[in-house]
C-alpha positions as CSV (number, residue, x, y, z in Angstrom):
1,X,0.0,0.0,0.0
2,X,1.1,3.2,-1.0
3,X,2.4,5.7,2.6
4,X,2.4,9.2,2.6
5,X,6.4,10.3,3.7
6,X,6.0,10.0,7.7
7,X,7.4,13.6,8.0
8,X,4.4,14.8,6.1
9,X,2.4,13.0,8.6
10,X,4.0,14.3,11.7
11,X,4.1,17.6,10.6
12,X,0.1,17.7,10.4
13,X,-0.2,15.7,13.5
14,X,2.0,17.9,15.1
15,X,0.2,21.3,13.7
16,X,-3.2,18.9,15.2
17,X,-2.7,18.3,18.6
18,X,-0.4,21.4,19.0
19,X,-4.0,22.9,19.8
20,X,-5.1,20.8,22.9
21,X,-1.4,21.2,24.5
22,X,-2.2,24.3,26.8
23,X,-4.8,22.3,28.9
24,X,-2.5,18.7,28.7
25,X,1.0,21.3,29.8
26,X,-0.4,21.8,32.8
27,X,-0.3,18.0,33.9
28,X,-3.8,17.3,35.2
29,X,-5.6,14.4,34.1
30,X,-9.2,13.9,32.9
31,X,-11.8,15.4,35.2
32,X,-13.6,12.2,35.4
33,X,-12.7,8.5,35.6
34,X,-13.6,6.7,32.0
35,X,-16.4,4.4,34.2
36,X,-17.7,7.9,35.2
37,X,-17.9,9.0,31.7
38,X,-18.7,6.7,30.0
39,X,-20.5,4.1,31.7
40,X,-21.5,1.8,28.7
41,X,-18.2,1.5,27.5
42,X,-17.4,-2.2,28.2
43,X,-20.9,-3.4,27.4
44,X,-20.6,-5.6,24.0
45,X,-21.6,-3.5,20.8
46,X,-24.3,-5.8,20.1
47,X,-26.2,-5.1,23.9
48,X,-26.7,-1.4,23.5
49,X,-29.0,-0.2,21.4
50,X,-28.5,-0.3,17.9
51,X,-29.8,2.2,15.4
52,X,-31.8,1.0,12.9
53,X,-30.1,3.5,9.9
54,X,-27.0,4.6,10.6
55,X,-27.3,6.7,7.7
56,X,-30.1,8.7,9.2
57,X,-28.9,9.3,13.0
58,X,-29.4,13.0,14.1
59,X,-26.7,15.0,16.7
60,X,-23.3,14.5,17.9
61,X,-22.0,11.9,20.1
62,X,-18.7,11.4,21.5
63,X,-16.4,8.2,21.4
64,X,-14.8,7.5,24.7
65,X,-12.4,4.8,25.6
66,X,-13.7,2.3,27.9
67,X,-10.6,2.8,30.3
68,X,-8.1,5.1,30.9
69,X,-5.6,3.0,32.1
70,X,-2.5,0.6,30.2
71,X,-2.5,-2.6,31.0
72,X,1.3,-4.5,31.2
73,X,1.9,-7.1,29.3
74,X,2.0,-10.4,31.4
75,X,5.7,-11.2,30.8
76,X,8.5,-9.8,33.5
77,X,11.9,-10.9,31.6
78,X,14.3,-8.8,32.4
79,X,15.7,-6.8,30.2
80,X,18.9,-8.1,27.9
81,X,21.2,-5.4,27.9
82,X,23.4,-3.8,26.7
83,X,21.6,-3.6,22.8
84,X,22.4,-1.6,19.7
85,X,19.5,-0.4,17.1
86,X,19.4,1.3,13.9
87,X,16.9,3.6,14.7
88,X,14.2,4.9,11.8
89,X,16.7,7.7,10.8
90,X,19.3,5.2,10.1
91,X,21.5,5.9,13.1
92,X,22.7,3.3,15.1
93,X,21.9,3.6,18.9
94,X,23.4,1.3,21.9
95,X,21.6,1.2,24.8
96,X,23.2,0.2,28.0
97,X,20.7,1.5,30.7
98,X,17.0,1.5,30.5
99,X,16.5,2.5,34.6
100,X,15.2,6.1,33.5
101,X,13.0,6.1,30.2
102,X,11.6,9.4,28.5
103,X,8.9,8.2,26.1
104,X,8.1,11.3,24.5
105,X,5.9,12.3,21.2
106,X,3.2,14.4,20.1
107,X,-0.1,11.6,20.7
108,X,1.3,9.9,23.8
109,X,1.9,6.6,22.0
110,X,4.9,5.6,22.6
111,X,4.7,6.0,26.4
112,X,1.3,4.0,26.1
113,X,3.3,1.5,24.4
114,X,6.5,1.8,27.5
115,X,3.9,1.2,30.1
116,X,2.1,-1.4,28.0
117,X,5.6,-3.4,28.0
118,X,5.6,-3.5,31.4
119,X,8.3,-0.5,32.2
120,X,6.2,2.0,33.7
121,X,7.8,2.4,36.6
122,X,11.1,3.4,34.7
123,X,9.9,6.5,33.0
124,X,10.6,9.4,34.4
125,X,8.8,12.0,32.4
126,X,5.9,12.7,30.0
127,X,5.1,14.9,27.0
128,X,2.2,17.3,27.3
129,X,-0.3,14.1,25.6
130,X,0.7,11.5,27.6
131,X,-2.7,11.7,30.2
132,X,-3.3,8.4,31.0
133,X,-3.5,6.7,34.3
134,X,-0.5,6.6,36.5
135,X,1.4,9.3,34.5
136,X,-0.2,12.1,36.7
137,X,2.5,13.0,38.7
138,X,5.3,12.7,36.0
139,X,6.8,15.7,34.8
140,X,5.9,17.4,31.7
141,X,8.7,18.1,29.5
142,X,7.2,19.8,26.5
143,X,6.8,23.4,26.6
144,X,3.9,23.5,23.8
145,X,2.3,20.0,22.5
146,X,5.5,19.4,20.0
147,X,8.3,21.4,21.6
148,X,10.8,19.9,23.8
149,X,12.3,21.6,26.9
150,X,16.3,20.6,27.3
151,X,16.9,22.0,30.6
152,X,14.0,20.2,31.6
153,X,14.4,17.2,30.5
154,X,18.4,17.4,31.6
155,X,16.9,17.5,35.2
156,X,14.9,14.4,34.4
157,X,18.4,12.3,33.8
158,X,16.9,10.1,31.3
159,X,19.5,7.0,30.3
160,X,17.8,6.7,27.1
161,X,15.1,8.6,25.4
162,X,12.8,7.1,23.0
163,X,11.0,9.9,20.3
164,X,9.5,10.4,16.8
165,X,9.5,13.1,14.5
166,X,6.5,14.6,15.5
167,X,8.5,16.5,18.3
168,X,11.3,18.5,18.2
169,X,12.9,20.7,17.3
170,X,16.0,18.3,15.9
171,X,18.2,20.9,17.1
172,X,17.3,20.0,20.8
173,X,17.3,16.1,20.0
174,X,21.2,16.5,19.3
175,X,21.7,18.5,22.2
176,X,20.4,15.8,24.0
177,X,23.0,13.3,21.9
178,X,25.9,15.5,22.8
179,X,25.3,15.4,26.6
180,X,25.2,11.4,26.2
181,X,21.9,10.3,25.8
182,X,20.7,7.3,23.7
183,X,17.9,8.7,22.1
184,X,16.0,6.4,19.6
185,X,14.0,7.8,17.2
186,X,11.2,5.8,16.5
187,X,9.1,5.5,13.3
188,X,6.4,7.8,12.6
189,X,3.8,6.0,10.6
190,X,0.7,5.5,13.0
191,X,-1.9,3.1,11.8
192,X,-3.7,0.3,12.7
193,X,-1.3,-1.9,10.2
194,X,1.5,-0.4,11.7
195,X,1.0,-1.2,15.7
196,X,3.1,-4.1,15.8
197,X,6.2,-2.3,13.8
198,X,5.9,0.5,16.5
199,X,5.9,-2.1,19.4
200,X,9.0,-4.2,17.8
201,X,10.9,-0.9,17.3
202,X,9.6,0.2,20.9
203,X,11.0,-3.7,22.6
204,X,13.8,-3.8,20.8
205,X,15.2,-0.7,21.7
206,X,14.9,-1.5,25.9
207,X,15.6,-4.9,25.5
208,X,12.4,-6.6,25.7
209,X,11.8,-8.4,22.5
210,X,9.9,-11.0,24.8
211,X,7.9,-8.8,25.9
212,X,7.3,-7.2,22.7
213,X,6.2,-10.2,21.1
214,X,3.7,-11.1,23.8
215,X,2.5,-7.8,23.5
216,X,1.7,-7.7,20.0
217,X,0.0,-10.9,20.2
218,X,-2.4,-9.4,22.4
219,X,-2.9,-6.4,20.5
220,X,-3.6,-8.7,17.4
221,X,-5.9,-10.5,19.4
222,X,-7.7,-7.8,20.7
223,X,-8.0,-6.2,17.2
224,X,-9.1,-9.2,15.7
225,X,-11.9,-9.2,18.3
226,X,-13.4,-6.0,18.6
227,X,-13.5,-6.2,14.5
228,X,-15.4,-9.0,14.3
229,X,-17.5,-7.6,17.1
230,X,-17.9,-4.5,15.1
231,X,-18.7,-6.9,11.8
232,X,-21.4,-8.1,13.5
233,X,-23.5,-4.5,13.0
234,X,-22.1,-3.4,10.3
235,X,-25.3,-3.0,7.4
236,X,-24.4,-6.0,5.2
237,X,-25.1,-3.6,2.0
238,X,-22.6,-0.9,1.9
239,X,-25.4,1.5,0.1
240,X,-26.8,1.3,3.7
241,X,-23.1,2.2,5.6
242,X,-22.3,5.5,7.1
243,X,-20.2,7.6,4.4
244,X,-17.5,8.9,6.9
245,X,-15.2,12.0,6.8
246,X,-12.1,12.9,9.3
247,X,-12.3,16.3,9.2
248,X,-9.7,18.6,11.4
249,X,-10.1,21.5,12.4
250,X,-8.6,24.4,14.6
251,X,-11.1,27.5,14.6
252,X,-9.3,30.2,16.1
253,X,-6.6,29.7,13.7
254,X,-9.0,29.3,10.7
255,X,-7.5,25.9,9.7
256,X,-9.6,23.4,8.4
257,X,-8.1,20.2,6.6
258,X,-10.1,16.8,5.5
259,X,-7.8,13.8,5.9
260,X,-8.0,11.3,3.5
261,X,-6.5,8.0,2.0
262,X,-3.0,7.3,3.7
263,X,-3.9,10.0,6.5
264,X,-4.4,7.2,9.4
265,X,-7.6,8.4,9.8
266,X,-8.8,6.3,6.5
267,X,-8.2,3.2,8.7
268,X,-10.3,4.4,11.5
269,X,-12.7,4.2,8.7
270,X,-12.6,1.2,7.5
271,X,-12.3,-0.7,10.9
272,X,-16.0,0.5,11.9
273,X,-17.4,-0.4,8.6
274,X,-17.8,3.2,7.2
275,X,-17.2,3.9,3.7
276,X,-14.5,6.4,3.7
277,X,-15.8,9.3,1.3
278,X,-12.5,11.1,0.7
279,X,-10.7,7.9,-1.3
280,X,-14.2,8.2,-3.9
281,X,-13.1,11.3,-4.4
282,X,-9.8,10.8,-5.1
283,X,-8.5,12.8,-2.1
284,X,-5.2,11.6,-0.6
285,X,-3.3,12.8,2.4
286,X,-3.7,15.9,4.7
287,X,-4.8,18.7,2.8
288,X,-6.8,21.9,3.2
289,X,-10.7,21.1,2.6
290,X,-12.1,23.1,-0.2
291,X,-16.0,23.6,-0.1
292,X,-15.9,21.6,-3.5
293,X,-14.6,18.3,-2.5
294,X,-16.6,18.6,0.6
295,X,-19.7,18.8,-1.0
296,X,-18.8,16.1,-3.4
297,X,-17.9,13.9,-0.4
298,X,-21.2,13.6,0.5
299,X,-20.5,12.7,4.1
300,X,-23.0,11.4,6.7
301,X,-21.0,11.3,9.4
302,X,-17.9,13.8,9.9
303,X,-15.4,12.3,12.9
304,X,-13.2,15.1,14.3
305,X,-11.0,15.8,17.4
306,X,-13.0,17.1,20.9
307,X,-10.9,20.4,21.0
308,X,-11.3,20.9,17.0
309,X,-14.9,20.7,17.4
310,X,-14.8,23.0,20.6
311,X,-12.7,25.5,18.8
312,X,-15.7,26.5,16.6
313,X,-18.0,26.4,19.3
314,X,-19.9,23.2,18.6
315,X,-22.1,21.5,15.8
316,X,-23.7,24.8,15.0
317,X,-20.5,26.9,14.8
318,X,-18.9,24.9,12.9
319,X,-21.8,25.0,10.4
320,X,-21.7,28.7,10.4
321,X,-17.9,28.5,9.9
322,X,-18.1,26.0,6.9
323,X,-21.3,26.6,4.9
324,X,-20.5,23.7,3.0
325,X,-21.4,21.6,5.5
326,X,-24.8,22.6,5.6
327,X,-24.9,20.7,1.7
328,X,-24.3,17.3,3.2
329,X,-26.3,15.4,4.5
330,X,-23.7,15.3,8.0
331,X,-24.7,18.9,7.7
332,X,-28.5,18.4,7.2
333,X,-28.7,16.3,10.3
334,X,-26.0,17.7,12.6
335,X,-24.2,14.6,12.5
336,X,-21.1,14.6,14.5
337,X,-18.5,11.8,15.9
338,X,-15.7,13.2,18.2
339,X,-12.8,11.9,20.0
340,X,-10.2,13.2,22.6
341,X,-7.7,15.1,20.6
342,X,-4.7,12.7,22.2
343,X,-6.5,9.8,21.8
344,X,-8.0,9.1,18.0
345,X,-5.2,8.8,16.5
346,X,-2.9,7.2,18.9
347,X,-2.7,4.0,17.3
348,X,-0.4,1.9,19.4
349,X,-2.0,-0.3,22.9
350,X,-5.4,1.4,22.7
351,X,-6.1,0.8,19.1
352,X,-8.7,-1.9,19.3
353,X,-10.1,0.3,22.1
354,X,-10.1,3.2,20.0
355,X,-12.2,1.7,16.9
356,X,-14.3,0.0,19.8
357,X,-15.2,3.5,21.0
358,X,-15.8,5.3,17.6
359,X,-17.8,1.8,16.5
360,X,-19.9,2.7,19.5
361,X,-20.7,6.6,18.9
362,X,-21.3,5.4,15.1
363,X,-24.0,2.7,15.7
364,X,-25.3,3.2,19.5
365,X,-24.9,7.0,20.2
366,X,-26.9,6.5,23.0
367,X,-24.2,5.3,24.4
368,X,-21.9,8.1,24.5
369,X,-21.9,11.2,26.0
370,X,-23.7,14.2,23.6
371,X,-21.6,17.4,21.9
372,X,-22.3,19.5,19.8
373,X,-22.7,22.7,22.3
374,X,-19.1,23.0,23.5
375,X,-17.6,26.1,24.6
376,X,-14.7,27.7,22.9
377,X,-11.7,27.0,24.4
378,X,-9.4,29.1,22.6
379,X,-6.5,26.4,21.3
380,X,-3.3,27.8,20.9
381,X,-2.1,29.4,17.5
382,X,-0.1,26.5,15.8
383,X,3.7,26.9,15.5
384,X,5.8,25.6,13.0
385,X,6.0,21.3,12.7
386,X,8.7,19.6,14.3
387,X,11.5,17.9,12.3
């Protein structure tokens, strides 16, 4: 399958979440516990109640994840130390010490991924996304959502540093090389194909290829589950599936992009069953929506980020913002999916969990928690991508 370049990916991702960083900075975690939230989360797809046309659902709904915590893989090998990698820009890394890990990105992945492993207790800092439970109290070393602090992260002591693209700038990452840090720098291609690549790259580096590979079997597993759970409501004639459309925007800063084939969010997609409207059309990537190809879309459903949605003041602001909308039929009957900005497109441990939760805003709405009158709060002005 063709890949966009992963720095073209980053660089969009990292322009994305930059926008939700001023609330995450400040370290505090979710006001309420997922069971709080979202109490119908772990209930099978096929107990909650179904809607009979997907295709004709009215209002917003939000997908929420049925926990907020990581769960370690059951394997406690030690780690097999020391171990040299070629890392995804082609430099080769040894890693001797693995005591104090910095996991640090713009979605929070590969920390979910750390903890997932079973190494939790070794990192010592977070990045401004990284919200889950048990990461409260860690130190946040990101001044914005893609910007790294040195001096803070000096402080931290890390033995090795594990990153991606989507952070920077590369000026502070070799910095970090010259005062003797192993920093790895981890692939940046996030989607559902890719999960077990990330985890390999993410084991291999801390010594824990054991562990790895018990971990990906259970993400497999879990995948392979929730999609046949998810299979099991999808409308067997694709005339009669939701036509779905990720759609990002940042309203303050008057950006508004659709992502299509290759994006990540095209995956999403296709895991629930939807017909992703933005390949029909030919559109491929990240790019800025035009009221043309939005109209020619033809979207039922458009699935965007919480703090994207917020930023225009809801359902009905972002009507008013984008006319175009109001040509759809998404537009016609307010129809609205979102997800926490950190969490949608975190592909790594949460993926099953992730479709699971936009499977369950798509065909049980009920289920989730209503938007579409959210306040505006004001995301930052994006900055320039990391490299």
């Amino acid at each position: 399958m063709r890949r966009l370049p992963a720095v073209l990916v980053s660089a969009v991702l990292a322009v994305a979440l930059a926008g939700c960083a001023g609330s995450a900075a400040t370290g505090s975690p979710p006001a309420a516990s997922a069971e709080e939230s979202c109490p119908q989360a772990s209930v099978p797809l096929s107990d909650l109640d179904l809607v009979d046309d997907v295709r004709a659902v009215t209002g917003g709904s939000t997908a929420c994840l049925s926990s907020q915590a990581i769960d370690p893989v059951d394997d406690d090998s030690a780690p097999q130390l020391p171990v040299t990698v070629t890392d995804s820009e082609g430099r080769t890394v040894e890693i001797s010490d693995v005591d104090r890990i910095l996991p640090i990105d713009i979605s929070g992945t590969i920390a979910s991924t750390v903890f997932a492993l079973g190494l939790g207790d070794q990192v010592v800092g977070r990045d401004s996304s990284t919200r889950f439970a048990g990461t409260e109290d860690l130190p946040v070393v990101t001044k914005t959502g893609h910007t790294l602090n040195a001096e803070a992260i000096l402080e931290l002591a890390p033995t090795v540093i594990l990153t991606d693209t989507t952070i920077g700038p590369k000026e502070i990452r070799q910095q970090l090389r010259d005062a003797g840090i192993a920093i790895v720098v981890i692939s940046s291609d996030r989607r559902l194909d890719t999960t077990d690549e990330l985890v390999t790259e993410i084991a291999a580096a801390l010594g824990v290829p054991r562990r790895g590979a018990a971990l990906i079997e259970r993400l497999d597993t879990d995948l392979e589950a929730t999609r046949a759970e998810i299979a099991e409501v999808v409308p067997a004639d694709v005339d009669d599936r939701a036509r779905m459309l990720f759609l990002y925007v940042r309203g303050n800063a008057n950006i508004y992009y659709m992502f299509g084939e290759d994006s990540g969010a095209d995956s999403l997609i296709d895991a629930v069953g939807g017909v992703d409207v933005a390949a029909e059309i030919g559109w491929e990537g990240m790019k800025p929506m035009t009221a043309e190809a939005l109209v020619a879309a033809k979207p039922d459903v458009l699935v965007m980020m919480t703090d994207g949605l917020e930023s225009v003041d809801g359902i009905d602001g972002l009507i008013e913002r984008i006319p175009a909308i109001a040509e759809t039929p998404a537009g016609a009957h307010r129809r609205v999916i979102d997800m926490e900005d950190s969490e949608i497109l975190s592909f790594g441990p949460r993926s099953a969990d992730v479709i699971a939760a936009i499977a369950r805003a798509l065909y049980a709405p009920a289920s989730g928690s209503a938007s579409g009158s959210a306040s505006d709060p004001a995301p930052s002005e994006p900055s320039e991508p990391a490299t």
